[in-house]
N, C-alpha and C positions, 0 to 999 in steps of 0.2 A: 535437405531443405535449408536453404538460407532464413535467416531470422535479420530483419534488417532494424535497427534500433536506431530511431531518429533523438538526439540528443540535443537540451537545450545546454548552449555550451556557459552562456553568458547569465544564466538563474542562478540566485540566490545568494547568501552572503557574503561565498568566496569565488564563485564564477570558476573562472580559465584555471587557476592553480589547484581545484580539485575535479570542475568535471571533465576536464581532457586526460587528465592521468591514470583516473577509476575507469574512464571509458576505453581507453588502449590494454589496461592492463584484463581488463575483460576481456576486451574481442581476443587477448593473447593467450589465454586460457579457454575461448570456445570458436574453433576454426568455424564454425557456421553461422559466426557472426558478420555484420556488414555491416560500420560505423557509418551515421548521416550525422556530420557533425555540423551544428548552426551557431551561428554569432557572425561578428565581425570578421571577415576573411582573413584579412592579415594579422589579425591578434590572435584566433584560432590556428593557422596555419604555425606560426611563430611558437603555439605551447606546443601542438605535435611534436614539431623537431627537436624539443628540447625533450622530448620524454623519452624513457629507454624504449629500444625495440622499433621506435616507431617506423623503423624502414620496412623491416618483414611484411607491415598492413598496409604499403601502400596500396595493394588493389583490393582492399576488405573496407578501403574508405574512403568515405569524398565529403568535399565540405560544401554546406550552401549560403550564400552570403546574407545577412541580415544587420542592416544598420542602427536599428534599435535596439533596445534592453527595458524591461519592465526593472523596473526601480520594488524593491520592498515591499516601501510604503507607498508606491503608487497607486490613487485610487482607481476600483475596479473599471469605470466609466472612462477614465485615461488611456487605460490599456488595451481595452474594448475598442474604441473610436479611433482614439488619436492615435498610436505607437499601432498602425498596420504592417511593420516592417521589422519587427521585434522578433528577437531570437527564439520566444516562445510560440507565436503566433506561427511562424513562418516550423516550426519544428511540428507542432500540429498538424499545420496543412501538408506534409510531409508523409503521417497515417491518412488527412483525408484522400491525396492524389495519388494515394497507392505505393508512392515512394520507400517508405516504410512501415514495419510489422505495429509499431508502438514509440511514443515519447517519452521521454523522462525529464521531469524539469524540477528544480528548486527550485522557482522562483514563488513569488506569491500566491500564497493557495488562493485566495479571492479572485485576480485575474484570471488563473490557468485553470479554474472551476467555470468563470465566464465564458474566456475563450475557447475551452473545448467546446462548452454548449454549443454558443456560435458556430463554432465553424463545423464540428463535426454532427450534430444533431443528436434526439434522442434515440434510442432503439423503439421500433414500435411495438406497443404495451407496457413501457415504461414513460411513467410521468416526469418523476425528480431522477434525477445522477445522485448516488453514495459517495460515500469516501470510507472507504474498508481499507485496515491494514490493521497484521498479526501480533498479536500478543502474547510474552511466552506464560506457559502454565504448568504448572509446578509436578507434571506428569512427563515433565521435559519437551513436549510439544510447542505448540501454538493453536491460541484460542485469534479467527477472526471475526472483530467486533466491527459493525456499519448499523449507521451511519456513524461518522465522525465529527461531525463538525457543517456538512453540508444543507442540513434542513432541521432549521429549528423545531418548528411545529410541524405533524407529521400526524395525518391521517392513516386506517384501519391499513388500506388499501396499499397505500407506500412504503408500511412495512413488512409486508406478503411481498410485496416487491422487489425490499431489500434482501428479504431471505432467501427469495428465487436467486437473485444475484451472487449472495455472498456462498449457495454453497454451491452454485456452478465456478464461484472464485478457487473455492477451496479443490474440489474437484480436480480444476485445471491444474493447483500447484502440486499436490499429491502427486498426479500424473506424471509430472518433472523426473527425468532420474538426476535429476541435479537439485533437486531440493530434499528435503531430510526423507524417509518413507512414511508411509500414511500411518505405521503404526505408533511411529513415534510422533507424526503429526498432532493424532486424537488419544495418546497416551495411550496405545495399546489397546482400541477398539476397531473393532473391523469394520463399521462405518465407510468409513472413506473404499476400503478394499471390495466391498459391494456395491459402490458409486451411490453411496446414500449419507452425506456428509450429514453430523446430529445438527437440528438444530433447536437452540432457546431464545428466548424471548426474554429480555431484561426487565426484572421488576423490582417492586419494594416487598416478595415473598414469594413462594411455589405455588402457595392454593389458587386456585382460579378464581377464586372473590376477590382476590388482592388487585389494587393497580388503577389506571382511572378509568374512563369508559373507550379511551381509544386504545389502550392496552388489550383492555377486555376483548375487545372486538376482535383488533387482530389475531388474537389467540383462538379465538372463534374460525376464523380466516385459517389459522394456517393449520389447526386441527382436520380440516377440508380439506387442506390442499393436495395431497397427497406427498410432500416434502416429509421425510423424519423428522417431524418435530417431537421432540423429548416434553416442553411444557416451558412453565417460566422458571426462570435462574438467578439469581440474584447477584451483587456485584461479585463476589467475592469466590462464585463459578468461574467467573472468567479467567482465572487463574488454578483454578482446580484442576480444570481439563477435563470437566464434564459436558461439555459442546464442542463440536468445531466451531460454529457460527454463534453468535451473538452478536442478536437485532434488537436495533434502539433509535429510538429520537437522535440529531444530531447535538442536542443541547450535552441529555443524558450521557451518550455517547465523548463527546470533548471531553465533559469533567471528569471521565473515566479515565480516556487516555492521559490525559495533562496530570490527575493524580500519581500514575501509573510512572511515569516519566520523574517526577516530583519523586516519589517513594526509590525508582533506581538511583538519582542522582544522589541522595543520600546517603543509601548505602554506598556507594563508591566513597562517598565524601569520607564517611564515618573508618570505610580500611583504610584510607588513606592518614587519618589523622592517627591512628592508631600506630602504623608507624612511625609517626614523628614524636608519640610522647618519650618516656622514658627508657633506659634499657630495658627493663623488665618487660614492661610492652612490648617493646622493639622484639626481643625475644620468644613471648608470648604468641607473638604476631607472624611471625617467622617459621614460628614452628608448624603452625596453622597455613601457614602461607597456599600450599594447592587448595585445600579447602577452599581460603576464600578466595583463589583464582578463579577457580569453576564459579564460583557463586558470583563473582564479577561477572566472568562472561555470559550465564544465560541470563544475567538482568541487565548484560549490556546493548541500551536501546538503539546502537548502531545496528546490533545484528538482524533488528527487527523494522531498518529503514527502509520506505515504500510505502505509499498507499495508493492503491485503488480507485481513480478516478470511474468507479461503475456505473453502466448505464447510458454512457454514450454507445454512437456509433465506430469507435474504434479504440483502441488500448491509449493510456495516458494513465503512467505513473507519476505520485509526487513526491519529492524526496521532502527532508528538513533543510528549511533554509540552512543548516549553524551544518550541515552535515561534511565531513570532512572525508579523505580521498576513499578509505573505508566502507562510511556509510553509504554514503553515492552509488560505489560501487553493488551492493546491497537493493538497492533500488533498479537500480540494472538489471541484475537477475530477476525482480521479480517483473520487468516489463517482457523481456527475454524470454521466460518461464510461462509468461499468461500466455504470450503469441504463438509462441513451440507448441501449446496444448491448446490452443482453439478457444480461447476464453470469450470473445463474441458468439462463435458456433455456439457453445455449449448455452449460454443466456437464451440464446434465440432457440435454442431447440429446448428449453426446459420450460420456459415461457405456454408454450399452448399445453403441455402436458398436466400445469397447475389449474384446476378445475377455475370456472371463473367464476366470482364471487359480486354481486352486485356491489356500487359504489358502498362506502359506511358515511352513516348522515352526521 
């Protein structure tokens, strides 16, 4: 099976000098890849040739031309209407005309939340699109948390929905043999190895009284639905590794992640300063040094770059804007990952199996 990976080449804050290098040095490590590289043709063509290898891919890749770029800060309405010819739009419609498995873009998560909608449409039985992507948790795994960021306010209904999704998400990367194994995914629960990924419910406590009344509800909701739901979990689960999945508001959701991001960068900051104080530190620090290597890498939030554009009609990863050849490439696997294991299949066949639950008022 070919996996074909439509790439936005021209997104986010460094463009051509990280995603053309993470996206070669990928297809170069899985032959059953198929690069659809978009931007600007001759600026795209031009980083190809300078990257290593890039001869072996000539027939793993083709590029398609796109004369625009969604800017950062461009507003969502801009991107939408005006820039039809944008390296993202054009990378999309690439999932929607069959072209490709999945896209991966930097660029703006408010455009490229838009323009999937647009162009690709909802699944039907889903309202809103998520934004899921994984979190490590201190059982060596990953905890995945949605929404992210895409739906402030969030009915009973929406989050029955996000949890149908995120654990057909999870599901599908378990499935990967190129992603960790499920035991180590869910810390050592056989969850995942049963195809019944756990899932919780973010609140301010575990009792069912706890929470506001659309909390409530969906707990109601998903006690029903016939999904493993464990109950509610509170922030500080998310990193235990007592859930695969953790469902939330998008508001809830953001300040988690942006804490979560916030709390790694420090610790890096904090080993870092540590070798530059005194010898005795320096020494200290040295001595220590694999220790806190490992402890760098599994809170380094490259490893953990990708989210989850869920809900539409076809695959659409988002990378970090600031992400470098590394992270990017991290994003790629998990577009790669969703399409190899059927991650629309799987939404769309979990979808009527979850009892259906009247609107919540």
């Amino acid at each position: 099976m070919t996996v074909r990976l439509a790439i936005d080449c021209m997104g986010g804050d460094h463009g051509l000098p990280v995603t053309v290098p993470a996206a070669l040095r990928f297809a170069q490590a899985h032959p059953d890849v198929h690069l659809v590289l978009v931007g600007r043709e001759v600026e795209v063509r031009a980083a190809v040739s300078q990257a290593p290898g890039h001869a072996a891919l000539a027939d793993r890749l083709s590029v398609v031309n796109a004369t625009e770029v969604v800017a950062m800060d461009d507003p969502v309405a801009l991107a939408l209407r005006a820039k039809r010819d944008s390296s993202m739009r054009v990378a999309i419609e690439q999932v929607r005309d069959g072209a490709a498995d999945a896209c991966i873009s930097a660029g703006n998560t408010g455009a490229l939340m838009a323009v999937s909608r647009f162009v690709l449409k909802m699944l039907e039985g889903i309202e809103r699109p998520a934004i899921a992507a994984p979190l490590p948790n201190r059982a060596g795994g990953q905890t995945m948390v949605l929404d992210l960021g895409a739906n402030v306010d969030c009915e009973a209904t929406h989050l029955l929905q996000f949890a149908i999704m995120g654990s057909a998400l999870v599901s599908a990367l378990a499935a990967s043999d190129q992603t960790v194994p499920s035991s180590q995914l869910n810390g050592g629960s056989n969850a995942l190895e049963s195809g019944a990924p756990r899932v919780g419910l973010l609140n301010i406590g575990e009792e069912v009284i706890k929470g506001n009344e659309v909390v409530k509800q969906a707990a109601d909701l998903l006690r029903a639905s016939g999904l493993n739901f464990i109950g509610n979990v509170e922030g500080n689960d998310i990193f235990a590794g007592v859930a695969d999945v953790v469902v939330c508001d998008g508001f809830v959701g953001n300040v988690a992640l942006k804490t979560s991001e916030g709390l790694a960068q420090m610790l890096s900051q904090i080993i870092r300063e540590e070798f530059s104080r005194g010898w005795l530190s320096k020494l200290s620090a040295a001595l220590a040094l694999p220790v806190l290597s490992r402890i760098r890498t599994r809170v380094d939030h490259r490893r953990y770059n990708g989210a989850s554009l869920v809900g539409l009609r076809g695959i659409v990863i988002k990378s970090h804007g600031s992400s470098d050849a590394f992270g990017f490439e991290q994003a790629i696997r998990r577009g790669y990952d969703a399409a190899r294991n059927g991650l629309i299949r799987r939404i769309t066949e979990a979808l009527p199996k979850v009892s259906q639950q009247p609107p919540s008022s």
